[in-house]
N, C-alpha and C positions, 0 to 999 in steps of 0.2 A: 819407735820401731823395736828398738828392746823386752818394752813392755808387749806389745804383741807377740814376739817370740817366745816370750814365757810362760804367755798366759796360753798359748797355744801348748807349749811344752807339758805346763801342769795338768792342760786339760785333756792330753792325750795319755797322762801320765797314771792320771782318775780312772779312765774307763779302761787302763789295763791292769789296773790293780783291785778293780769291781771283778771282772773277768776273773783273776785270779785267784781271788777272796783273799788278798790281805790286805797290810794297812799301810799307811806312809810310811812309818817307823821300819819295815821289813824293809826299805828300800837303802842300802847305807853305798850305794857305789854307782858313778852314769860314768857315760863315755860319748864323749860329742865327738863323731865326724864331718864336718860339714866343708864347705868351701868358705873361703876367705871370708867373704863379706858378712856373711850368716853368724859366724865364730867371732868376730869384731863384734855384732850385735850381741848377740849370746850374751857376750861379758861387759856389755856397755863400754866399750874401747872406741872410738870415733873411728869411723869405716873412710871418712872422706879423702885422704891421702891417697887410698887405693886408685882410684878416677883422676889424679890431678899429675900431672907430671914431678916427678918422675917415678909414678905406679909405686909407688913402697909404702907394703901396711905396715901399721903400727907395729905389730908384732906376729911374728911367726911360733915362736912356741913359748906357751900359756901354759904358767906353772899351776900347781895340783890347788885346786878352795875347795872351801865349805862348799855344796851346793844352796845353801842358804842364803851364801854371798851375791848369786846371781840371781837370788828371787826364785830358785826352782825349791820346790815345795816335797823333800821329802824326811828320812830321818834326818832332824838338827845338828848331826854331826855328819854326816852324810857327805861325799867327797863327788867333786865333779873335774872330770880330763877330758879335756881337748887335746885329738890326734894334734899335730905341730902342722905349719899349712910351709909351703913352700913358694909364693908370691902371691899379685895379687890376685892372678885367678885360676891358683892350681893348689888346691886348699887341703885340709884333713881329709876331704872323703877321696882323695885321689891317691894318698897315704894307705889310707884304709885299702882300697883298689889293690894297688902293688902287692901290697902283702896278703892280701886274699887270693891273689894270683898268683903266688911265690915265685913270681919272674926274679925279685930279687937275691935266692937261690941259685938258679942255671946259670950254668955258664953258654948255653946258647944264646945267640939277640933274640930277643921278645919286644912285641909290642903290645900296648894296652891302649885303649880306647872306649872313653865313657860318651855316650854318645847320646847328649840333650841339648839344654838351649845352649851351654858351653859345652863346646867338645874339649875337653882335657885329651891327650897323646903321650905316653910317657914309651919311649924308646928305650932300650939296656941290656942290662946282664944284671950275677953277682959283685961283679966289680964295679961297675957304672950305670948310670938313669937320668937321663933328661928329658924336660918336659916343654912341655907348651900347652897353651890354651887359645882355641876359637872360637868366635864368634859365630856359633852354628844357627838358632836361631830356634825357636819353639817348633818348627815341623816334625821333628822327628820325637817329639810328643804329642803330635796331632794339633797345634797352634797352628795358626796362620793359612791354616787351609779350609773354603771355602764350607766343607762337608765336615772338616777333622774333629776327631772327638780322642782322646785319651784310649788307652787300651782297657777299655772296658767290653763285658759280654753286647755283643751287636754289630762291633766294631771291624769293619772290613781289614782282616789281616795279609790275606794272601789272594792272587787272582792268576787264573792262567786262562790265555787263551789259544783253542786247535781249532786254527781251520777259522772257520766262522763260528764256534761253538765258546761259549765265554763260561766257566765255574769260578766261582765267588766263592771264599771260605770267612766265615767272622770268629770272634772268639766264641765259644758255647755256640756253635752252630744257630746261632738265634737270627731273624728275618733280620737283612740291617737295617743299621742305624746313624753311621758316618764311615770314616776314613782314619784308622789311628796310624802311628809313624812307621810302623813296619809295613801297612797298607801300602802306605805313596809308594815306600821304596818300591814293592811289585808290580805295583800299578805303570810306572813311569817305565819301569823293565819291561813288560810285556809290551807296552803300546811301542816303544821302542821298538823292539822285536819283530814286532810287526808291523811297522812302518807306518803306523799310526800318529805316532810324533816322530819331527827330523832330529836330526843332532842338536839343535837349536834348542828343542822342547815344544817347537808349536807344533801345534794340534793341526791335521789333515783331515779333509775330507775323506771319509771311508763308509766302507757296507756292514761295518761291526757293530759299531755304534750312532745314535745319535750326537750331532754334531749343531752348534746353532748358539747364538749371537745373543750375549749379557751382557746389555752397556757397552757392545764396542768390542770387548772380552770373545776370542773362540772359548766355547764350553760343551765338555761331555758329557754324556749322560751317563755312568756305571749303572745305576741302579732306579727305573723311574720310580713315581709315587706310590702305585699299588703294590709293589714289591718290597716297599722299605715299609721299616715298625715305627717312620715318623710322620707319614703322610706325604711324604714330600720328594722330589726327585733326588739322589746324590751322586752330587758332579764331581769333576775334574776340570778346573781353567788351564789357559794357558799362566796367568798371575802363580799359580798354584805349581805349576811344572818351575817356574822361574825362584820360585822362594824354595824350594829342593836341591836344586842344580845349585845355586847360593850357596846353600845348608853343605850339601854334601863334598864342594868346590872348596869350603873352608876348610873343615875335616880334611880331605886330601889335602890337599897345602900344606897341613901342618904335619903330616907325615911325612912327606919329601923333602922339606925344610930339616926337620929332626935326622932324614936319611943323611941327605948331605952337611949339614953342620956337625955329627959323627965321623964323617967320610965310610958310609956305606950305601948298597945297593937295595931293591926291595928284595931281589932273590938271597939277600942273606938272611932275612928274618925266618925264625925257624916256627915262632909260636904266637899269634897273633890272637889275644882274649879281648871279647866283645863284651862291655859292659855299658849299664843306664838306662834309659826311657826304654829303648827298644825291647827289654828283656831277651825272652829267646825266642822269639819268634820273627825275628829277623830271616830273609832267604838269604843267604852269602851271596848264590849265585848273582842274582836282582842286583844286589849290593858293588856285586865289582862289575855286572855290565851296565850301572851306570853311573860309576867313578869312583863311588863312596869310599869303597874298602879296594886296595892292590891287587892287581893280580896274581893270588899266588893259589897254589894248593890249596882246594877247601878241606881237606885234612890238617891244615895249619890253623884255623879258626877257633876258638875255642868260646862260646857262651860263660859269662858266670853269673848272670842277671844283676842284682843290688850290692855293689860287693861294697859300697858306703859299712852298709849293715853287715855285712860279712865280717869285713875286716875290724871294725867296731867291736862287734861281740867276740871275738879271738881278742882282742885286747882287755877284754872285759872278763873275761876269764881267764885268762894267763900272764903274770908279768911279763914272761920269756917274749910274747907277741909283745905286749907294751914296746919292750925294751928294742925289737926289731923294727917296729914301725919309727921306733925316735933314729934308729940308727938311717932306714931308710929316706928321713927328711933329712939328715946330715949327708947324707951321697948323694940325692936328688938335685940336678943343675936345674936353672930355669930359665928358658926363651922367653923372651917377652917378644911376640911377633908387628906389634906395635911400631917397635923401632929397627927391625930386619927388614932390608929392602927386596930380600929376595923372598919374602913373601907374597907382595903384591905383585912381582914380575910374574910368579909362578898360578896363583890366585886365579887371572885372568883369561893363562890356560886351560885353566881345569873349569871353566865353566860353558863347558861344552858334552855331552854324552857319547862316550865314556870319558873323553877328554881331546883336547887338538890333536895332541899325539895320539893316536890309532896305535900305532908300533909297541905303544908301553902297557896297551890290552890287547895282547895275541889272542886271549880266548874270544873276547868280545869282538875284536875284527873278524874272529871264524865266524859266530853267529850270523853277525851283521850281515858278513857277504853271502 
């Protein structure tokens, strides 16, 4: 595993230094952000503690080497830093995150949220930051969905439906081609919307769409064959609606978790920054009517897309970032939701659209009714 990370490393390391026109010797400085387990391999550190009870990796901050040390291929004197991770599954790039979002500044509550197959949460101020991580699960990368494809050109981003009249938006306006994470999120909001799926997630009979039976499965049709650039119809399951409501039920959890083990409210949060798979093409709206993100002010929401990379390159050209991001993993608490009980009580709730409680989405109750 190590050896594949490097050898990926060096080879992405190649073609940006063809790009560039120079040579290995120009390259005397890296900066790893990554999560836990990645930064273990990186430096061939054994990752297996992280999975075994009781979750404690090897090591959390990784003093300064040679990059030569780790097999990465550039000048021979050449220096490689890993951001510092903060448990087992709240790592460098969540590090990077924070400080690319200068939550760690305000003194308002902010919260953060990288939002892939782990949802990282990091709740705070200037004074304080806790975090957590969950099990959100590949959808909101376009995995595990029937039609999902990555946010690539073709890729069903956004859908609105009036009336009987259905508009499809993809990236690059190009004929589609699947379903990427920002997709479902709108997808599962409108059909919501319009009564199309219950609060459950299953799929109803309706005049909007084709509706009709895969192995036992209800499935809709979005987009049939003639109309897509695969040949082929792209759906929507009920399987598909249920691995979402999962996704987005973890994520929430672990924001209400993080409220109340602070001892605060959702309406105290002043700044709420979205990062990870979804880039910016996320609909907030979509988002909080069906549970993902809290109800608050979509004026509170803030996009920062890759702040992995963000935060990374601030440290990579400034010691003063260096020096803020180590401070930041020394303020940084860490939840491990694993062994909080009041994750799973709350968990259970939230896997319903917008969630059991109605009452803690007043907008989404206005829609609805």
């Amino acid at each position: 595993l190590h050896h594949a990370v490097i050898d990926t490393i060096n080879n992405l390391i190649g073609s940006l230094i063809n790009e560039a026109r120079l040579t290995l010797d120009d390259l005397t400085a890296i900066i790893s952000a990554g999560n836990t387990t990645m930064t273990h391999l990186l430096l061939k550190i054994d990752p297996a503690q992280i999975r075994k009870d009781p979750y404690i990796p090897a090591v959390n901050f990784m003093p300064v080497i040679r990059a030569s040390e780790a097999g990465i291929k550039i000048n021979p004197r050449g220096l490689l830093m890993c951001l510092p991770c903060i448990g087992s599954y709240v790592g460098g790039d969540i590090v990077a995150g924070v400080l690319a979002s200068g939550m760690n500044k305000s003194k308002d509550l902010s919260l953060f949220i990288d939002l892939g197959t782990n949802g990282e949460v990091v709740l705070g101020n200037k004074e304080w930051l806790l975090s957590c991580s969950t099990s959100a699960g590949p959808c909101f990368e376009g995995g595990g969905l029937k039609s999902g494809i990555r946010a690539m050109k073709g890729a069903i981003q956004n859908i609105s439906i009036n009336g009987g009249s259905v508009k499809i938006e993809t990236i690059g306006n190009l004929p589609p081609k699947g379903i990427c994470g920002s997709g479902v999120v709108d997808i599962v909001s409108e059909l919501l919307k319009n009564k199309i799926i219950d609060r459950l997630g299953r799929i109803k009979d309706n005049k909007i769409f084709k509706v009709r039976d895969s192995d036992g499965v209800k499935e809709l049709v979005l987009v049939d064959a003639k109309n897509s650039s695969i040949g082929k119809d792209i759906t929507i399951d009920d399987n598909d609606i249920k691995n979402l409501i999962h996704s987005k039920g973890a994520i929430y959890t672990g924001i209400e978790v993080l409220l109340k083990e602070a001892g605060f409210e959702k309406s105290d949060i002043r700044h709420a920054f979205i990062a990870g798979g979804l880039g910016t093409s996320l609909n907030i709206r979509s988002a909080i009517n069906i549970g993902l993100l809290p109800d608050l002010p979509q004026k509170n929401f803030v996009f920062l897309g890759n702040t992995s990379v963000a935060g990374a390159r601030m440290c990579l050209l400034s010691s003063e970032a260096l020096d803020k991001a180590e401070a930041i993993a020394n303020k940084m608490a860490y939840l491990d939701l694993s062994t909080n009980g009041s994750f799973m009580n709350n968990y259970s709730a939230a896997l319903f659209l917008p969630h059991t409680d109605i009452e803690s989405f007043p907008s989404v109750k206005k829609i609805l009714s």
